[in-house]
MDTraj code that builds the backbone (N, CA, C; nanometers):
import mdtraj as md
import numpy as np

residues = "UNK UNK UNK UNK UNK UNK UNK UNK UNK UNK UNK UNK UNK UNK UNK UNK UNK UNK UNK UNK UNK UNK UNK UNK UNK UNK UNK UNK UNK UNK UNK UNK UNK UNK UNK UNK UNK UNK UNK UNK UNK UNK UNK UNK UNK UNK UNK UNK UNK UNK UNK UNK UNK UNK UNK UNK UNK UNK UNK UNK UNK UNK UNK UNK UNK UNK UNK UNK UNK UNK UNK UNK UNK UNK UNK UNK UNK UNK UNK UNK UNK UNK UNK UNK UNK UNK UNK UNK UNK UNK UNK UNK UNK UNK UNK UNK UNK UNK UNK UNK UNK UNK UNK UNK UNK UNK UNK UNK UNK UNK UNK UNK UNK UNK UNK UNK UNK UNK UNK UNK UNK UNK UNK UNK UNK UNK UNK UNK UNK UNK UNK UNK UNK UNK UNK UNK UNK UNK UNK UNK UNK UNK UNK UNK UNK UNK UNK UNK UNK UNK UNK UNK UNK UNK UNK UNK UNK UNK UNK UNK UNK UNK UNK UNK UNK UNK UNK UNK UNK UNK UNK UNK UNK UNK UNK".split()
xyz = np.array([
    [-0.7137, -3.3660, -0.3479],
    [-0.6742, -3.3911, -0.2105],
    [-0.7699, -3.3154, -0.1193],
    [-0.8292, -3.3581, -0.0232],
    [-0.9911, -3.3209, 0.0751],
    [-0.8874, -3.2993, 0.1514],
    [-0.9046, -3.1617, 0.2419],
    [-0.8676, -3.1113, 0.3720],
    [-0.8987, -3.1404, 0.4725],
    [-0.8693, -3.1287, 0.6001],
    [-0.9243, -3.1952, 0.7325],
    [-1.0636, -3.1320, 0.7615],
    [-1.1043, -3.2068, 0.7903],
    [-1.2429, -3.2144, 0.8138],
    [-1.2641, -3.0908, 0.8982],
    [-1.3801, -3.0403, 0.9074],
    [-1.4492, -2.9264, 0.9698],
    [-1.5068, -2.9507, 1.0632],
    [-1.4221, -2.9282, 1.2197],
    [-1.5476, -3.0041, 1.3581],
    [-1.6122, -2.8928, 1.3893],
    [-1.7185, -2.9745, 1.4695],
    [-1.8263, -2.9415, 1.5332],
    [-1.7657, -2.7539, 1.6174],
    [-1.6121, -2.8005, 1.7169],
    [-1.5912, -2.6736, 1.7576],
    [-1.5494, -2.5829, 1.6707],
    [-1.5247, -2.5952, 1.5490],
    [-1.4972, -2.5230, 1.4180],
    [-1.6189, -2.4067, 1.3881],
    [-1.7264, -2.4998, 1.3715],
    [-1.8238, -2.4580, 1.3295],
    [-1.8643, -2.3567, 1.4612],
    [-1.8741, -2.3769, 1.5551],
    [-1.9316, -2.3247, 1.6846],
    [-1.7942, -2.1601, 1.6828],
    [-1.6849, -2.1972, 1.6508],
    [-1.5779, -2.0620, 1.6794],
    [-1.6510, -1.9847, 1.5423],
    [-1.6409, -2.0680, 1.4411],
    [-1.6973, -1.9503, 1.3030],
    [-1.8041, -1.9015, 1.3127],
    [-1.9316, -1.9448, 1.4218],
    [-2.0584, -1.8415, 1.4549],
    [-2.0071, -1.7223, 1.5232],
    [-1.9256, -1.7390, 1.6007],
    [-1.8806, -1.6920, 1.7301],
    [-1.7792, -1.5332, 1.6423],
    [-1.7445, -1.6005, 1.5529],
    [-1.6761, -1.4858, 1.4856],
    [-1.7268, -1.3858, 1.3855],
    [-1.8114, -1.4923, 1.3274],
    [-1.8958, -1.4329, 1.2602],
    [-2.0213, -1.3378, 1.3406],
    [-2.0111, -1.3759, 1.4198],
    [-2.0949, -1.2521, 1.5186],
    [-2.0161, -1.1093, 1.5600],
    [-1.9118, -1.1578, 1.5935],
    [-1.8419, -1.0215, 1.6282],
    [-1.7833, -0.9354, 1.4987],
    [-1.8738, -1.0364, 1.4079],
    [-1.8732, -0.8616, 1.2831],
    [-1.7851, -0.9028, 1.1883],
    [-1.6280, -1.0325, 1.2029],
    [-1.5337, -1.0556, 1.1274],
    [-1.6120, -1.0801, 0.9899],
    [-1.4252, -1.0214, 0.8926],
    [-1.5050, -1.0458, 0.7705],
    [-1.3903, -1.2367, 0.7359],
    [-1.4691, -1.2380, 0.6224],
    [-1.4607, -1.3872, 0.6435],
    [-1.2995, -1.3861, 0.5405],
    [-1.2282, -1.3044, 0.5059],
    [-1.1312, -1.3455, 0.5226],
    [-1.0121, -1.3185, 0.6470],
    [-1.0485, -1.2609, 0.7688],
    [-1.0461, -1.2444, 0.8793],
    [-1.0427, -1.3235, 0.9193],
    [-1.1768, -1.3918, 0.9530],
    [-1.2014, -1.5465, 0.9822],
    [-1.1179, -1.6559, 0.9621],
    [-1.1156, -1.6354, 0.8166],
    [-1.0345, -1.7770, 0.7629],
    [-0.8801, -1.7834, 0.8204],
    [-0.8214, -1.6500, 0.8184],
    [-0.6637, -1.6052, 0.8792],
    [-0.6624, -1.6345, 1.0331],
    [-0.8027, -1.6021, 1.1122],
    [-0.8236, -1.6596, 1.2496],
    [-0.8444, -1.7928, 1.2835],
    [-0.8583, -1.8575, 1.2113],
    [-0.9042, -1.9776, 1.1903],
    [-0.7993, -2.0830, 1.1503],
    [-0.7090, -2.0438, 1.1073],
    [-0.6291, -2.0882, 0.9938],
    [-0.6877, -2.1984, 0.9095],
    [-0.7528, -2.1841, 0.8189],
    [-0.8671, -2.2098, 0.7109],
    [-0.8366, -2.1444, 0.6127],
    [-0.8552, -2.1908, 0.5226],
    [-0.8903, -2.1339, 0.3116],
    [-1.0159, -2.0185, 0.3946],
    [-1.0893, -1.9697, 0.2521],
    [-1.1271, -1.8527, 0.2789],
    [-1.2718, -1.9588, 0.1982],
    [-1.2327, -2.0309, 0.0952],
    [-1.3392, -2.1467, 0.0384],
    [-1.4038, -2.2092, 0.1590],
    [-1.3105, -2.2285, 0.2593],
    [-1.3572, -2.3497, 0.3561],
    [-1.4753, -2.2582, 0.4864],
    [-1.3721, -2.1227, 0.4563],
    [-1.4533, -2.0956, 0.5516],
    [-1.6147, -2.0233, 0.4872],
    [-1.5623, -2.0049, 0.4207],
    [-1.7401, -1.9511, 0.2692],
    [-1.8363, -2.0898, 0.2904],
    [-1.7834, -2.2035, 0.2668],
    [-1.8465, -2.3179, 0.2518],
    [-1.9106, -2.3296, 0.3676],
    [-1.8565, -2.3668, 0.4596],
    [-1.9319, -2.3991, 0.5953],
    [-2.0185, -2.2758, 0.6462],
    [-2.0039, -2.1709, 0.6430],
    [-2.0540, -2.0294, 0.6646],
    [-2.2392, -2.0251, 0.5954],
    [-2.2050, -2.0905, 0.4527],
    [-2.3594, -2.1095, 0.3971],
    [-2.4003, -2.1862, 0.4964],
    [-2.3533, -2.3162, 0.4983],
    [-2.3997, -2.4228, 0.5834],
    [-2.4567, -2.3760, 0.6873],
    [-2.3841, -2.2692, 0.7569],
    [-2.4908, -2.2150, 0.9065],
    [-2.5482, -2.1019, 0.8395],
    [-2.5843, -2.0692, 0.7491],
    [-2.6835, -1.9551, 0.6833],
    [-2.5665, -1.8310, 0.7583],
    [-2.4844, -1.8299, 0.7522],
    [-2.4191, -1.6968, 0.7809],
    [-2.3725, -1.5979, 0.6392],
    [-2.4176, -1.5052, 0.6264],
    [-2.3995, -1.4215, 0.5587],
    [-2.2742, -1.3367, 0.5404],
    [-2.2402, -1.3238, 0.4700],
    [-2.0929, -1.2720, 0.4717],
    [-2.1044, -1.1191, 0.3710],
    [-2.1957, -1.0187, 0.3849],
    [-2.2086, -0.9217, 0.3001],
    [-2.0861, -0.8299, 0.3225],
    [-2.0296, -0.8090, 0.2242],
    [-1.9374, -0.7092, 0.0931],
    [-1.9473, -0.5893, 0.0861],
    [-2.0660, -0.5186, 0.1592],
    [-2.1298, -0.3885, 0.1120],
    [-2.0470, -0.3043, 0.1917],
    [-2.0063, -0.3338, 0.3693],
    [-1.9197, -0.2574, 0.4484],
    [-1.7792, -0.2408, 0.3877],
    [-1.7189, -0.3867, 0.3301],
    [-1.6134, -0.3863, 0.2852],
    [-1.5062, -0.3157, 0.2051],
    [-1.6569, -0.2981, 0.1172],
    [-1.6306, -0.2449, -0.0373],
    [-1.6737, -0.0866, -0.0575],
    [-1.7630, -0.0395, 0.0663],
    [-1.7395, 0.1230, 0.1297],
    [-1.6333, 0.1327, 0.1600],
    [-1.5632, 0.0861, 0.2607],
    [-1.3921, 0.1303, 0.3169],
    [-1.3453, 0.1405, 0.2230],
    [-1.3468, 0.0129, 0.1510],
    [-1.2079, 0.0115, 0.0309],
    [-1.2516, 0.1093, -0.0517],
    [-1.3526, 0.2038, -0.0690],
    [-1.3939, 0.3120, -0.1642],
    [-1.3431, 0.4288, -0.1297],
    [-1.3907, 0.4513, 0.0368],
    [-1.3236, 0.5788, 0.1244],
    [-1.1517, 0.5505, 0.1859],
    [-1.0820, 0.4522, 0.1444],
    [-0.9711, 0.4506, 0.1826],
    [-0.8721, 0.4829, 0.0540],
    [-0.9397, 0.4483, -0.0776],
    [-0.8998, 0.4429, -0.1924],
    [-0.9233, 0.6320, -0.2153],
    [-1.0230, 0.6738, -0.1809],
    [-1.0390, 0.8101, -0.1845],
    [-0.9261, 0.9256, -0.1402],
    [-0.9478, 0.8258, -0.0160],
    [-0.7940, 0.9008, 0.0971],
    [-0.6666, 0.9179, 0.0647],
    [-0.6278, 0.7796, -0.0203],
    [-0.5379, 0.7752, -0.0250],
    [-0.5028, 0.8818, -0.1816],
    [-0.5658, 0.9022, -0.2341],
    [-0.6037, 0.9637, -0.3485],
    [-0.5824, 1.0781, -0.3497],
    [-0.6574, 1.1451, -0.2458],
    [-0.5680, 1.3211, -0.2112],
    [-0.5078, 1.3602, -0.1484],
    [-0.3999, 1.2068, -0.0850],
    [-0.3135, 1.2498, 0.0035],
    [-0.1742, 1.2319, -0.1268],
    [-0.1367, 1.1647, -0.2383],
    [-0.1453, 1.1104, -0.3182],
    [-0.1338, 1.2611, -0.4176],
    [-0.2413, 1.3580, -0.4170],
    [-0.2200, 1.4491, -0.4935],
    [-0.1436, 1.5436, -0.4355],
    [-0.1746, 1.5614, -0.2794],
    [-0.1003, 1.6472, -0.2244],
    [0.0376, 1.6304, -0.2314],
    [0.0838, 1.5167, -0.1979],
    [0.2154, 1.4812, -0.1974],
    [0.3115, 1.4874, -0.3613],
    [0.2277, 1.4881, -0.4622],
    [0.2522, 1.5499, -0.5750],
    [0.2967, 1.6711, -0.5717],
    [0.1834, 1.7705, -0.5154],
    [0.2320, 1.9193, -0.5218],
    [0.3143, 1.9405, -0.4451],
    [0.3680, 1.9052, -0.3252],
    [0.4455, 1.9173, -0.2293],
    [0.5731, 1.8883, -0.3259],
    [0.5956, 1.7768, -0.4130],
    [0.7294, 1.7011, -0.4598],
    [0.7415, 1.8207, -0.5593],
    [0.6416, 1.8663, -0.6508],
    [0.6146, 1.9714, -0.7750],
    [0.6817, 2.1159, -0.7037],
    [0.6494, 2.1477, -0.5887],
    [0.7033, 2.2771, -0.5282],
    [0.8697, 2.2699, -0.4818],
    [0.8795, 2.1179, -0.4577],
    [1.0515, 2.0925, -0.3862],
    [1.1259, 2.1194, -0.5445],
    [1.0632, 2.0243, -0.6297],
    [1.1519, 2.0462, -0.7400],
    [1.2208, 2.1945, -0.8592],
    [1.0617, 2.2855, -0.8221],
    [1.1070, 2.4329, -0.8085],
    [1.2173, 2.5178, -0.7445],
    [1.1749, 2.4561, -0.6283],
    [1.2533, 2.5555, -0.5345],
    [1.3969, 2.5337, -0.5564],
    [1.4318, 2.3473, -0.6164],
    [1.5475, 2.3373, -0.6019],
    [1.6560, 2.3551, -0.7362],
    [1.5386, 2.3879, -0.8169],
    [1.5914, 2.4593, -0.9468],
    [1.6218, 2.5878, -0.9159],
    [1.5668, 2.6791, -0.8341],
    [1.5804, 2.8352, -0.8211],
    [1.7226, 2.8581, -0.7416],
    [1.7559, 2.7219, -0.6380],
    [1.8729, 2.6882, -0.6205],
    [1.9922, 2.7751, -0.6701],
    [1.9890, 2.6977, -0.7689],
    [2.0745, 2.7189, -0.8632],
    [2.1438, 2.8045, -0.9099],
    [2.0382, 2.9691, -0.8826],
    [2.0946, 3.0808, -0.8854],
    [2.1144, 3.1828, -0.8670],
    [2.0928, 3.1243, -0.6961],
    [2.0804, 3.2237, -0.5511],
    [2.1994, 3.2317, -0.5113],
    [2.2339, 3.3120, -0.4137],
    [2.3485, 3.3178, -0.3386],
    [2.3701, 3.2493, -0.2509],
    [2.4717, 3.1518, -0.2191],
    [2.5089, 3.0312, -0.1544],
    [2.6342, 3.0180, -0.0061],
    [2.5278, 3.0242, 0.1196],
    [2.6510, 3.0297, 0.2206],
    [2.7229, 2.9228, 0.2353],
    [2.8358, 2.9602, 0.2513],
    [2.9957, 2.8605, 0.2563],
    [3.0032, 2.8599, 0.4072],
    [3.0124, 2.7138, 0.4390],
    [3.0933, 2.6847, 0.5875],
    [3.2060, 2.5866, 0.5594],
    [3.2788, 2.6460, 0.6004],
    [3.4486, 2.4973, 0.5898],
    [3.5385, 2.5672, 0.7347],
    [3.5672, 2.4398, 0.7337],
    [3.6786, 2.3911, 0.8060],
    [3.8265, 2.5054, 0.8082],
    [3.8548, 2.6210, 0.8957],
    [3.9878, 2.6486, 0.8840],
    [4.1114, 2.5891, 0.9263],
    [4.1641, 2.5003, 0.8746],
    [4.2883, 2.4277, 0.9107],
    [4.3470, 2.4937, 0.9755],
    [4.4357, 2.6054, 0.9161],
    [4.5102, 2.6425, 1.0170],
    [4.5045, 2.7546, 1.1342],
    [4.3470, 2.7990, 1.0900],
    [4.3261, 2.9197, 1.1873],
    [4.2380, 2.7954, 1.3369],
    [4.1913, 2.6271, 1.2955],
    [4.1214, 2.5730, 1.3831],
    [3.9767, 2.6122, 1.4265],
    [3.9066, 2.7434, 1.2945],
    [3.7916, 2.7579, 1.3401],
    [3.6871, 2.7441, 1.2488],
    [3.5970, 2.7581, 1.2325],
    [3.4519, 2.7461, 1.1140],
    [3.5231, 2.8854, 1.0225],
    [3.4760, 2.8890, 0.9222],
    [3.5003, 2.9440, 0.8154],
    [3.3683, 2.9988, 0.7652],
    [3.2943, 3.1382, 0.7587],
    [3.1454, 3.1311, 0.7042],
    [3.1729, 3.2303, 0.5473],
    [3.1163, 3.2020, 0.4647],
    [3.1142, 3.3016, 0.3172],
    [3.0286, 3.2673, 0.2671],
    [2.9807, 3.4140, 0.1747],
    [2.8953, 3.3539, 0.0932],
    [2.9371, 3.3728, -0.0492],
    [2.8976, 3.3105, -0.1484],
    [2.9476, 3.3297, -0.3304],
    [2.8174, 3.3339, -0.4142],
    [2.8174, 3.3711, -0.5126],
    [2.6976, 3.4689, -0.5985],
    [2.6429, 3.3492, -0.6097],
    [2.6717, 3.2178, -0.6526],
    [2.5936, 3.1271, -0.6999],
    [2.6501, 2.9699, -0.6379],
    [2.6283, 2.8680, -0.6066],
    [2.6386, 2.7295, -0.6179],
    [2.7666, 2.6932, -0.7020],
    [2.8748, 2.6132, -0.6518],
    [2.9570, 2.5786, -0.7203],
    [2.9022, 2.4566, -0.8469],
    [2.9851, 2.4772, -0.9432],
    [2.8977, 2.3507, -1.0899],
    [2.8849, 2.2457, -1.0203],
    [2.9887, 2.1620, -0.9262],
    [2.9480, 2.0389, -0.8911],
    [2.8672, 2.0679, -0.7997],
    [2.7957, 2.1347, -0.7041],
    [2.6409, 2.2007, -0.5907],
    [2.5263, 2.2009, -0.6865],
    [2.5377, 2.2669, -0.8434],
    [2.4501, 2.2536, -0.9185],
    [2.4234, 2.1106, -0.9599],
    [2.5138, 2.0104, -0.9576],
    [2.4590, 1.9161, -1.0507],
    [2.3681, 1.8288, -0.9468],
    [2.4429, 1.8757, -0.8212],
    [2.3455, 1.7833, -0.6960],
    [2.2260, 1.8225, -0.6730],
    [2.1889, 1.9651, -0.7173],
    [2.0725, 2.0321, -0.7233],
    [1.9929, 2.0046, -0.8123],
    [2.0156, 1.9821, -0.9826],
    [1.9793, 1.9350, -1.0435],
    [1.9097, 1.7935, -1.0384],
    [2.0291, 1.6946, -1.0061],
    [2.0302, 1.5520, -0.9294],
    [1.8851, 1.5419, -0.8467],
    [1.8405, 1.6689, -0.7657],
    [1.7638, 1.6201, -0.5937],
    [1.5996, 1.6582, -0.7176],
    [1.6232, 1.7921, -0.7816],
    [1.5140, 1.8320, -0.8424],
    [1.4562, 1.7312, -0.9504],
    [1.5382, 1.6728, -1.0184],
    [1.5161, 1.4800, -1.1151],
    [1.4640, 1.4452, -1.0474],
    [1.4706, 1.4106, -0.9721],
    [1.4751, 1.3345, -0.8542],
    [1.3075, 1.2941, -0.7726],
    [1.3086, 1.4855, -0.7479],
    [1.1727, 1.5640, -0.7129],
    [1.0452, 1.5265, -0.8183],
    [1.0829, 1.5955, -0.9245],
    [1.0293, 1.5884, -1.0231],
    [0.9736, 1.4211, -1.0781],
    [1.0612, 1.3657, -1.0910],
    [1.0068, 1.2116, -1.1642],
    [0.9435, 1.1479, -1.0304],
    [0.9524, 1.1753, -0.8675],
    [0.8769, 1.1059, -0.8035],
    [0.7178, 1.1973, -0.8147],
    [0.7012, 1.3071, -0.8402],
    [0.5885, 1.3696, -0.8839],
    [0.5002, 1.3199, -0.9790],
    [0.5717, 1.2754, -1.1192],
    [0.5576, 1.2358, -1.2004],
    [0.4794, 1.0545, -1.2246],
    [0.5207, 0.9994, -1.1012],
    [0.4875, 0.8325, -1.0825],
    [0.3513, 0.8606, -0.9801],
    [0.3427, 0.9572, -0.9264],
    [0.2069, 0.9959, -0.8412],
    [0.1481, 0.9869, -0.9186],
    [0.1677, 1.1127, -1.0452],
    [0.0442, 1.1530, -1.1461],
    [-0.0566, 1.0596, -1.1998],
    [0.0478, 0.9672, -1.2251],
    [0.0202, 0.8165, -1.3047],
    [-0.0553, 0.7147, -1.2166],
    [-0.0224, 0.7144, -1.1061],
    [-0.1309, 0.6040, -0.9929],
    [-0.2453, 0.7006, -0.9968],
    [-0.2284, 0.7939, -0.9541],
    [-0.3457, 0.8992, -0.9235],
    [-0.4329, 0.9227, -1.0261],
    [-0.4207, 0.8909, -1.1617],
    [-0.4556, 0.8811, -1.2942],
    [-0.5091, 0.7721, -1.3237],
    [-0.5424, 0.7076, -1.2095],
    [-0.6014, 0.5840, -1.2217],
    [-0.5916, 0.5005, -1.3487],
    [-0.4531, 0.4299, -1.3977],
    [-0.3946, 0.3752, -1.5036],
    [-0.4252, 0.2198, -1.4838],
    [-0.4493, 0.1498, -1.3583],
    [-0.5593, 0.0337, -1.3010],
    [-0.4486, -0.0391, -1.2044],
    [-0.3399, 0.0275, -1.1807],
    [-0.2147, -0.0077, -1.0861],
    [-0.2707, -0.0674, -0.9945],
    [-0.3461, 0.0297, -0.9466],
    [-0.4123, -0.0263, -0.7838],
    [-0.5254, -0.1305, -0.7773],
    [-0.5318, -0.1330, -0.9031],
    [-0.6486, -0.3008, -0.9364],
    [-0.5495, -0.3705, -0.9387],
    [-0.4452, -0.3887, -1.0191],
    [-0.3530, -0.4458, -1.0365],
    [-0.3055, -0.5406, -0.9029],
    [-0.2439, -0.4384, -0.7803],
    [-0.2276, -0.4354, -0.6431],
    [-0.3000, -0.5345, -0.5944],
    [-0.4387, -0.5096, -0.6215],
    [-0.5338, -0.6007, -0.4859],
    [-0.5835, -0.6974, -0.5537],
    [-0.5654, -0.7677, -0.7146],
    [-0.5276, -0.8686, -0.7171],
    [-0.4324, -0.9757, -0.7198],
    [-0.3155, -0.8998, -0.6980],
    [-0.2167, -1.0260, -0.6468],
    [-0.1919, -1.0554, -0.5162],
    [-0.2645, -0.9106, -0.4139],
    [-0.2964, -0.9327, -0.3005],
    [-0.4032, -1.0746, -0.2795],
    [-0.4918, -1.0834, -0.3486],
    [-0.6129, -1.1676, -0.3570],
    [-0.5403, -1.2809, -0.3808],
    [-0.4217, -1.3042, -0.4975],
    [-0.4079, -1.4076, -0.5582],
    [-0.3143, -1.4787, -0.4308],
    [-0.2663, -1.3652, -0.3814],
    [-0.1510, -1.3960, -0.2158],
    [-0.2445, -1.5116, -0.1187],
    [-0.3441, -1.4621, -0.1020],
    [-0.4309, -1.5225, -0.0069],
    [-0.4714, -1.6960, -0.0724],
    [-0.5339, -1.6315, -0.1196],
    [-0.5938, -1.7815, -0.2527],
    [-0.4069, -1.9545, -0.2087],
    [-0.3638, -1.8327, -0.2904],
    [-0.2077, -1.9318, -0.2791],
    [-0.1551, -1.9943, -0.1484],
    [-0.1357, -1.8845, -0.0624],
    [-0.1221, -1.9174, 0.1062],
    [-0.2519, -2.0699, 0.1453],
    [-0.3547, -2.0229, 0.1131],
    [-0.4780, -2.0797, 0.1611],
    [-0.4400, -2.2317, 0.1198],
    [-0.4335, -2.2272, -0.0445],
    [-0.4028, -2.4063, -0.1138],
    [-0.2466, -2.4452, -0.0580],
    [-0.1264, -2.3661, -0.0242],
    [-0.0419, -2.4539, 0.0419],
    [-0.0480, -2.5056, 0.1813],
    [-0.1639, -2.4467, 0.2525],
    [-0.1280, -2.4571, 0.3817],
    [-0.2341, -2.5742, 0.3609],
    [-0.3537, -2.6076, 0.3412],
    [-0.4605, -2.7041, 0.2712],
    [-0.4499, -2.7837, 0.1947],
    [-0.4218, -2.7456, 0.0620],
    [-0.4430, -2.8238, -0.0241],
    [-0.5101, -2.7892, -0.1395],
    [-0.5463, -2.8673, -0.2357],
    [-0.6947, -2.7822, -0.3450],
    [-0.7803, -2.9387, -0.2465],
    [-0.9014, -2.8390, -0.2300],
    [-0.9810, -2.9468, -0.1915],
    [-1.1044, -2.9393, -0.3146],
    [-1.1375, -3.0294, -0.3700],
    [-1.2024, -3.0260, -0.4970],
    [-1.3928, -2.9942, -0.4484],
    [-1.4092, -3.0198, -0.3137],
    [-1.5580, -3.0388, -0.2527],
    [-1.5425, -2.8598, -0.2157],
    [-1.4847, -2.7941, -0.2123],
    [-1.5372, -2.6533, -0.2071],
    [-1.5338, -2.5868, -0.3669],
    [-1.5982, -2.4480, -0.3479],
    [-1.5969, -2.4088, -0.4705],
    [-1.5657, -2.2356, -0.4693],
    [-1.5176, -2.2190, -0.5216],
    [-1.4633, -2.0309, -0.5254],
    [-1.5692, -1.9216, -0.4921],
    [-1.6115, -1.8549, -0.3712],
    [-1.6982, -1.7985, -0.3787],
    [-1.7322, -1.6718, -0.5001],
    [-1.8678, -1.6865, -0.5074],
    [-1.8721, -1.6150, -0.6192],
    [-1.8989, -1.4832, -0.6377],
    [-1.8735, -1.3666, -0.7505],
    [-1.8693, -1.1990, -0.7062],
    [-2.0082, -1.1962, -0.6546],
    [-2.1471, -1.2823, -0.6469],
    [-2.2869, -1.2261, -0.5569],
    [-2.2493, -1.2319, -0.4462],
    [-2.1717, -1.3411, -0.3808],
    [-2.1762, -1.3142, -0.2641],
    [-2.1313, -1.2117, -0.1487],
])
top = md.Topology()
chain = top.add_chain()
for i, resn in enumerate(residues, 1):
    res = top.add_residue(resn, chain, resSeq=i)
    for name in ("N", "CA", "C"):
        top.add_atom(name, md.element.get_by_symbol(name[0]), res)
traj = md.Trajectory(xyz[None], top)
């Protein structure tokens, strides 16, 4: 099934965008166009669509996110300490005096068993979200994983809103 044809003001908006720097799946989302259609016609006006800016960000954003990522590890690694040490500190009491009608303040040597198990509970808790950092951050290929079904998102969006048009062709990793 061939998609609607590509006019003349088509071609004239995709210079126009392609000048102001867009990347061409930018384009194609501005356009509302496949990302094929807009690759295809793009050769056609010798427009270049280089990867090299792209694929820096996605290096320094992947970086970023990487030691923000570790930090937030140690941050979860220090909560889950602290909330073990919890456990067997001295613990201020506030309640309700019914019949005196006022706050109530005390303190008791340790956490009541059911205070511990919620402590326990928050530090699990702490701990195993520490633990799922380690593992992205360990680069296990999650985040490859990620940005190809992101990719495959686009691709899919592109053929329902289009069609498969059989006269374009998948741009390829040179380009």
């Amino acid at each position: 099934m061939a998609g609607k044809p590509f006019t003349d003001e088509e071609k004239k908006t995709l210079v126009e965008l392609h000048g102001q720097g867009l990347s061409l799946n930018k384009i194609a989302l501005t356009m509302d166009r496949s990302v094929g259609v807009i690759s295809k016609y793009g050769k056609e006006l010798g427009l270049p669509f280089d990867r090299t800016n792209t694929e820096a960000a996605t290096a320094a954003r992947t970086a970023d996110l990487k030691t923000r990522r570790l930090a937030l590890e140690e941050k979860l690694l220090s909560d889950a300490e602290r909330l073990r040490e919890q456990m067997w500190e001295p613990l201020d009491v506030h309640a309700f005096d019914v019949k005196g009608g006022g706050f109530v303040f005390d303190q008791i040597d340790e956490p009541t068993p059911r205070d511990k198990v919620d402590l326990i509970k928050a530090a699990t808790y702490a701990l195993n979200a520490s633990i799922k950092l380690a593992e992205i951050t360990s680069g296990n290929g999650e985040d490859d994983a990620k940005f190809m079904i992101g990719e495959f998102l686009v691709v899919a969006k592109a053929i329902a809103k289009e069609g498969i048009n059989d006269e374009v062709e998948p741009e390829s990793e040179a380009d």
